[in-house]
C-alpha positions as CSV (number, residue, x, y, z in Angstrom):
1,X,0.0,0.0,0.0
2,X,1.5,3.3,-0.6
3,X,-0.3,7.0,-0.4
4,X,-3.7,8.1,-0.9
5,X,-5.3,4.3,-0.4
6,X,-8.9,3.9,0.6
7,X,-10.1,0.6,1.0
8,X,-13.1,-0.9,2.2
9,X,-14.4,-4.3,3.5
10,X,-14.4,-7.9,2.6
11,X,-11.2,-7.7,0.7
12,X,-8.7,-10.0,-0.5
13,X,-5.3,-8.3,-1.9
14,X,-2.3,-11.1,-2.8
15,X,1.5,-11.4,-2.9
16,X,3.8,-8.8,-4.3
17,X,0.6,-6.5,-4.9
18,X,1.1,-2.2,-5.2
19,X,-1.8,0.0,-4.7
20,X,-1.1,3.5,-5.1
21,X,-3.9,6.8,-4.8
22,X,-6.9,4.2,-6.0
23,X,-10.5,3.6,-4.4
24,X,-11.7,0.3,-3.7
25,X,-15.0,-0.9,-2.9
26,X,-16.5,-3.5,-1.2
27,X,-15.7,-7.2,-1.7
28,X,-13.0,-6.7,-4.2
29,X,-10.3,-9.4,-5.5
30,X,-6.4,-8.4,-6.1
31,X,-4.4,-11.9,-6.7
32,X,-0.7,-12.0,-6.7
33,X,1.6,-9.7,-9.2
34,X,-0.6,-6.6,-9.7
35,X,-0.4,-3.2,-9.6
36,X,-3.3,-0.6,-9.2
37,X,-2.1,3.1,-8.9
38,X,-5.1,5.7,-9.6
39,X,-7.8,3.5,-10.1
40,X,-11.0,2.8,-9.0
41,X,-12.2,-0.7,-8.4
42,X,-16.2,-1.0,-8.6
43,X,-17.8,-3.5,-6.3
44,X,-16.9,-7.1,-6.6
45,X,-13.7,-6.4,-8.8
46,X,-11.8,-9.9,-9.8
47,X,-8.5,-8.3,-11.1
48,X,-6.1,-11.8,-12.9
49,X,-3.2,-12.1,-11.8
50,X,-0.1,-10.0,-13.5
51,X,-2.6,-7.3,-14.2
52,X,-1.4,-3.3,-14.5
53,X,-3.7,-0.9,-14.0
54,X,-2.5,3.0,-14.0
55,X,-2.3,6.6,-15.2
56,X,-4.8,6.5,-18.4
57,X,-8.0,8.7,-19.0
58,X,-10.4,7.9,-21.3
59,X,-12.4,11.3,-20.8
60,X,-11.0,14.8,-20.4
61,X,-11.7,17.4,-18.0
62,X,-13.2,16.9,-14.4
63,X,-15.1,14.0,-13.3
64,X,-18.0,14.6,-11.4
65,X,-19.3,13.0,-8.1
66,X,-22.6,12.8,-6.9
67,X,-23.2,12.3,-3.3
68,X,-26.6,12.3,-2.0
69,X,-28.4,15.5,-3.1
70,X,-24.6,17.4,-3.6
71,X,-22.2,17.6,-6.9
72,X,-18.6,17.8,-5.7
């Protein structure tokens, strides 16, 4: 685990595994070999094994967050 981590419960995160500035939600699966820097990983994520994930937008400009009744 390095900066900016939030995780949450029911996880399972395996050998030689880097997280770095990512969300994760509930019940999410991170085998052996992976690395996750500034990500999110949706409910009941299975990640295989080996998998990079990191660094790449596919939209441009802010993202938008809707939390109850309030846009942050």
């Amino acid at each position: 685990m390095r900066n900016s981590v939030i995780i949450s419960d029911y996880f399972d995160i395996g050998h030689a595994v880097e997280i770095k500035n990512s969300l994760l939600f509930n019940s999410y699966k991170v085998p052996y070999f992976n690395n996750v820097g500034d990500s999110i990983l949706g409910y009941q994520v299975h990640l295989g094994a080996g998998a990079k994930h990191s660094n790449y937008r596919l939209i441009i400009g802010k993202v938008n967050v809707i939390l109850g009744k309030e846009r942050d």
